[in-house]
N, C-alpha and C positions, 0 to 999 in steps of 0.2 A: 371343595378346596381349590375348585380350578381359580379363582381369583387371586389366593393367594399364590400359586404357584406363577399365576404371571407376572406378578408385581416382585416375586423373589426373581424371577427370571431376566424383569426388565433390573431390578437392583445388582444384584450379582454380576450380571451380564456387562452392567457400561460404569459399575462405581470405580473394581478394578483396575480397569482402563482409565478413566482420568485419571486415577491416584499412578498410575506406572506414566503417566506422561506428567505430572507434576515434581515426581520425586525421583531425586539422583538413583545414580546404582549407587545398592551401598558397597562399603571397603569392606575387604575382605579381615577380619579377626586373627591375628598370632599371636600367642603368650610365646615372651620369654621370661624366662626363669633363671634369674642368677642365683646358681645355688648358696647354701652355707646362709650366713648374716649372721648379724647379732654379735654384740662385748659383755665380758662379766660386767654386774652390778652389785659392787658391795652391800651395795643399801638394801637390793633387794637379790639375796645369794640365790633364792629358787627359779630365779627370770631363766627362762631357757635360750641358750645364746647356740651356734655354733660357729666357730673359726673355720673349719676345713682343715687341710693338710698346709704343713709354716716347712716353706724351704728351707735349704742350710742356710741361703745368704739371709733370710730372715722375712721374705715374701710370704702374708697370709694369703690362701685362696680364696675366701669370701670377697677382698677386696678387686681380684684380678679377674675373677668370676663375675663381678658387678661391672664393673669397667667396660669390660666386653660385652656383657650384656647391653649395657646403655650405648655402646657404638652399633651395635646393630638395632636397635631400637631404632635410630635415627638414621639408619641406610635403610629400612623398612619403610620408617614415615615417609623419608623423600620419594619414596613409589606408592604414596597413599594409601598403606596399611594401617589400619588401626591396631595398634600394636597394644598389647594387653602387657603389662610388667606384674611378675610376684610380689615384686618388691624394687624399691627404684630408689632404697636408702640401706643403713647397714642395721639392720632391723632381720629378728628374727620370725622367720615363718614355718609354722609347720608343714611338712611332707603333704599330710591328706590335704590343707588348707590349700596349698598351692595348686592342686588340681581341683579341688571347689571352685575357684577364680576360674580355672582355663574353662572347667564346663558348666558352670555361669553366666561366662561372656560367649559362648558358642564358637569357642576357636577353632578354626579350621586346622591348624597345625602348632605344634609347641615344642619349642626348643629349650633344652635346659645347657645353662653353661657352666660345663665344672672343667675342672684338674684331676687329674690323677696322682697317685703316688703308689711306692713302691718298696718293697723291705730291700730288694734287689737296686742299684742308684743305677746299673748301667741299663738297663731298660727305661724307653726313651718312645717319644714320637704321640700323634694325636689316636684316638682310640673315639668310634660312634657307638655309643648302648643303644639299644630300643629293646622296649616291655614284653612285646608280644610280636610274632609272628605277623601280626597286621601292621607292624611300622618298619620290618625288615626295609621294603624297597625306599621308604622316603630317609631312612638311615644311611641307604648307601648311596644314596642323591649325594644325601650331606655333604659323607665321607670324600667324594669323588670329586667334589668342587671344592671343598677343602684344604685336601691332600696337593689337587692344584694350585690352588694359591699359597701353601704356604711351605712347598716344596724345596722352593728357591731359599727358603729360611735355612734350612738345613735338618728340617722335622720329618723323619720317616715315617711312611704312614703306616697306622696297625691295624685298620679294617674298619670294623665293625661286629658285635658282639651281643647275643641278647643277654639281656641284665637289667638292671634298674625296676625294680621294683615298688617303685613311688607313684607308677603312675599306670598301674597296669587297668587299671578302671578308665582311664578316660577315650574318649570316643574317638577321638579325632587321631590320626598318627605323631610319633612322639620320637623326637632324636634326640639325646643327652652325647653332646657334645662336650669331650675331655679334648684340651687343646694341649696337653701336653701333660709331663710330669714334674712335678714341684722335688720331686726326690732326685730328679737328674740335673747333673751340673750343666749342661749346656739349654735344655730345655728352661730351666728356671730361671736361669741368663734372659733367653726370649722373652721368655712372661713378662721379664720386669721391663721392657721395652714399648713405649706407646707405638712403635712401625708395627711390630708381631702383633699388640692386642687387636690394630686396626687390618690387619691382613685377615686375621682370624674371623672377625664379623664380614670382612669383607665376603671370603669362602664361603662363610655358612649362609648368607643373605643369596649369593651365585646360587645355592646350593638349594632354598627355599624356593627361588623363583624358578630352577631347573625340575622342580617337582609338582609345583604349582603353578604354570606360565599362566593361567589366568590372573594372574595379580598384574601382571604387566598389562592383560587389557581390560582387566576394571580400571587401572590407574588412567589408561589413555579414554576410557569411557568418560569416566570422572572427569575426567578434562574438557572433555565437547563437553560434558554437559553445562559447566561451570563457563563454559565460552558463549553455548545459548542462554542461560540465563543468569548473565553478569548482574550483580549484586545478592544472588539468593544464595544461603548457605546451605551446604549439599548432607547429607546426614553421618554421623559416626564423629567423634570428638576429635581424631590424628591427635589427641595428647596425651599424657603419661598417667597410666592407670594401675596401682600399685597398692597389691595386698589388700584387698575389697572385694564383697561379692556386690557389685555395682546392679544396680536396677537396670530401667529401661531409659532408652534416650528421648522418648515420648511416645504415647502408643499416637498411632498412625491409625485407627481404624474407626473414630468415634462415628464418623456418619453413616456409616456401613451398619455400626450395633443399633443406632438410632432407626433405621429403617428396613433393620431385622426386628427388632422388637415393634414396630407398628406392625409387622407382616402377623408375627404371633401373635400382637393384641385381635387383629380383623382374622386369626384362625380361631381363635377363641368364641368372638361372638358366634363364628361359623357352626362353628360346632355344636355351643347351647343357642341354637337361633331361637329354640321351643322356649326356654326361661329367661331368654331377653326379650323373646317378644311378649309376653306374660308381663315384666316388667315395666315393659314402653309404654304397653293399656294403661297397666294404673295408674303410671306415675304422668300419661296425658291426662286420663282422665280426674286428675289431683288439680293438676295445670290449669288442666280448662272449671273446673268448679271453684278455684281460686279468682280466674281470672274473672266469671260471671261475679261471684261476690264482691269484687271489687266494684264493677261495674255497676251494679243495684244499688250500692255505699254511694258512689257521683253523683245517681240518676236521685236519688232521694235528698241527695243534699241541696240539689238543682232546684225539686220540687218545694222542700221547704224556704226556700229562698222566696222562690216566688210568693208564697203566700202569707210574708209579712207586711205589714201597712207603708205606703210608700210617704214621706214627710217631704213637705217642701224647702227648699235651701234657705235658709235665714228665717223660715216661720215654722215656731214648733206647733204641732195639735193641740188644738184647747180641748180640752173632757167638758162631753155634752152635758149638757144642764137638765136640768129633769124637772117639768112647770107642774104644778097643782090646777085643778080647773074639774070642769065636766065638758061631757062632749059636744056638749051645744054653743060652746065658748067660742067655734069655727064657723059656726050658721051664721049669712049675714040676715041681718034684718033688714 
């Protein structure tokens, strides 16, 4: 096997390397998740929709939820994120489904954007959930660049909290961002405000890049790269991917497989070298007693050739005559 082990060594060893000098870094993956979606359909009463919580002024939360979502979607892309959406209409999604999508696309982190509400109206202010103990710290990233930005509003901040249990299965860590309460009369004022919804993403976008600062130097990577190699497209779509469990963006490795399966094909012979070479015998020695009967087939056809009567060009052979006589007819006298 030592040959093929050098042929995988030279393969492995320098394919890597050209494909990492050919191809961009890719963008980093974030779902967001505008919670709730979905309107009654008369037509069809079983379709599962939900609204959210409907303030007093008359504010649904599925809609202010979506909003804010798509403003950060797009403070995301402008730093080269390939931003993953649940849903990017007012369409309903399932719970489990929405996290199928996030660990489908291999999100590095996932934000869900809700409202809160309240039986109490004077309780008030933004509130971060996360699932598990594993998203505590990127929860309180959120919260803290948040709370920052949207301070000036007049929204107290109310921490962070573990809760949400939508998404306690996925991999990646997970903030459900409540920007406020739709039961509070000064908060649901905010909400209905495009200044607050864009403060709001603004916060939580601080808030993603203060937990994750590599996304600011993938973004500036992505950049040289896109500067040395003006006109080639760099990988990952930066456009709106919503409610899909999406494929691939192409597989990247076909040359690699192609000359890993030659490597197995020359292990194989290796290994049965005893009934390939069994094999090679016969199927030469087929070859070559093919090739000799052909050979004899020319050589005889050569020979009958030769031994037909040769006629002259414009005079055909006359047929010999055959005279009566005895043999003294030649004597002369």
């Amino acid at each position: 096997m030592a040959p093929v082990a050098a042929i995988a060594a030279g393969v492995l060893g320098s394919a890597p390397h050209a494909l990492a000098a050919a191809r961009a870094p890719a963008p980093i993956v974030i779902t967001i998740d505008p919670a709730h979606g979905g309107r009654p359909d008369p037509a069809h009463p079983s379709r599962p929709f939900d609204l959210g919580a409907i303030a007093v002024n008359g504010l649904v939360e599925k809609n202010v939820d979506l909003d804010v979502g798509t403003r950060l979607a797009k403070l995301l892309r402008e730093d080269l994120v390939d931003v993953v959406m649940t849903r990017s209409s007012d369409v309903y999604v399932a719970p489990a489904h929405r996290e199928q999508i996030s660990i489908a696309h291999h999100a590095a982190l996932v934000v869900s954007i809700q409202a809160n509400a309240s039986a109490n109206p004077r309780i008030g202010g933004s509130l971060v959930r996360y699932p598990t103990a594993a998203s505590a710290a990127f929860a309180q990233t959120v919260s803290d660049a948040l709370t920052a930005q949207i301070s000036v509003d007049g929204t107290p901040d109310g921490g962070t909290r573990l809760g949400d249990a939508a998404w306690v299965r996925n991999p990646a860590p997970v903030a459900s961002v409540a920007m406020g309460y739709l039961t509070n009369l000064s908060d649901s004022a905010l909400m209905e405000t495009a200044s607050f919804r864009q403060d709001v993403a603004i916060g939580v976008r601080d808030g993603i890049e203060a937990y994750l600062p590599s996304i600011v130097a993938r973004r500036d990577a992505i950049r040289a790269w896109r500067s040395a190699h003006p006109g080639m497209v760099p990988p990952g779509s930066f456009a709106p991917a919503s409610a899909s469990l999406g494929g691939t963006n192409g597989f990247q490795f076909g040359a690699v497989i192609a000359w890993l399966a030659a490597i197995s094909a020359a292990g194989l012979v290796l290994l049965f070298r005893d009934a390939v070479g069994r094999f090679l015998v016969v199927f030469i020695a087929l070859l070559v007693r093919m090739i000799g009967g052909v050979m004899w087939l020319a050589t005889y056809a050569v020979r009958r050739g030769h031994r037909r009567p040769r006629v002259s060009v414009g005079r055909q052979a006359e047929p010999e005559q055959v005279r009566s006589g005895s043999v003294y007819d030649d004597i002369p006298l």
